[in-house]
N, C-alpha and C positions, 0 to 999 in steps of 0.2 A: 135843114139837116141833110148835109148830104149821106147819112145812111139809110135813109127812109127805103124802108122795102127789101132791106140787106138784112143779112145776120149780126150786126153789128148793133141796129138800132134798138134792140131790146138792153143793151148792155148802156149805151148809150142815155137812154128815158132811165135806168137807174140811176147812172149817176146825176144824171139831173135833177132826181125828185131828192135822194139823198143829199147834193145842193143847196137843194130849196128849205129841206128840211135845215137845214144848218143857219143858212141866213133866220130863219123864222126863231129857233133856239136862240141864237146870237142877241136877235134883235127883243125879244121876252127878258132875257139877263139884263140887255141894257136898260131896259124901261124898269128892272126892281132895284138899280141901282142910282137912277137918278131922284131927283128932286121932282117934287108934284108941277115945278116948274118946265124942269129940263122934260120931264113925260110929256109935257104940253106941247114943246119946242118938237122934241122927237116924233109925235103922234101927228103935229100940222107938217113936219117936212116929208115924212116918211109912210105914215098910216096909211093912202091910196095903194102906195106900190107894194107895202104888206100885203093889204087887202087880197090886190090882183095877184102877187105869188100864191094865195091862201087857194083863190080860185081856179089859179093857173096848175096848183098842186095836184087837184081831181082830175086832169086831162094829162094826156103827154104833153110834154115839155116843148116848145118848137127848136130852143137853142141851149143846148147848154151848158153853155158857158152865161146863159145870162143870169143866173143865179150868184153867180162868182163877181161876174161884171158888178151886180146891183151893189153885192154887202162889199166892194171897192168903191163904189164913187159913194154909197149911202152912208154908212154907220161908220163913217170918219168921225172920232172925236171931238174934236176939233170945231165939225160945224155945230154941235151940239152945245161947248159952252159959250 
């Protein structure tokens, strides 16, 4: 993160954990919508990278944009059915 040590960077780890927070909601909606199936499908493709936002969440962020990047390449519908 090129703000690190700037007055910017506290503004910055907000929007990222706000981010994170959103993929994390996003991906909870999607799992009470789907099929005990498709939670299976969603849970084996996606559950690690959850995980590590969940853990990523308690620390500053290192990028972020990668919160944004994740729930674009991840929670495509698509791969799901």
């Amino acid at each position: 993160m090129e703000s690190k040590e700037t007055v910017y960077f506290d503004e910055e780890s907000e929007v990222a954990r706000e981010a994170v927070k959103e993929v994390l909601d996003l991906f909870n909606g999607l799992l009470e919508e789907l099929s005990e199936k498709g939670k299976g499908v969603a849970q084996n493709a996606m559950g690690l990278k959850i995980e590590q936002l969940k853990a990523e969440q308690s620390s500053r962020p290192k990028h972020t944009s990668y919160a944004f990047s994740f729930l674009e390449k991840s929670l495509s519908p698509k791969k799901l059915k």
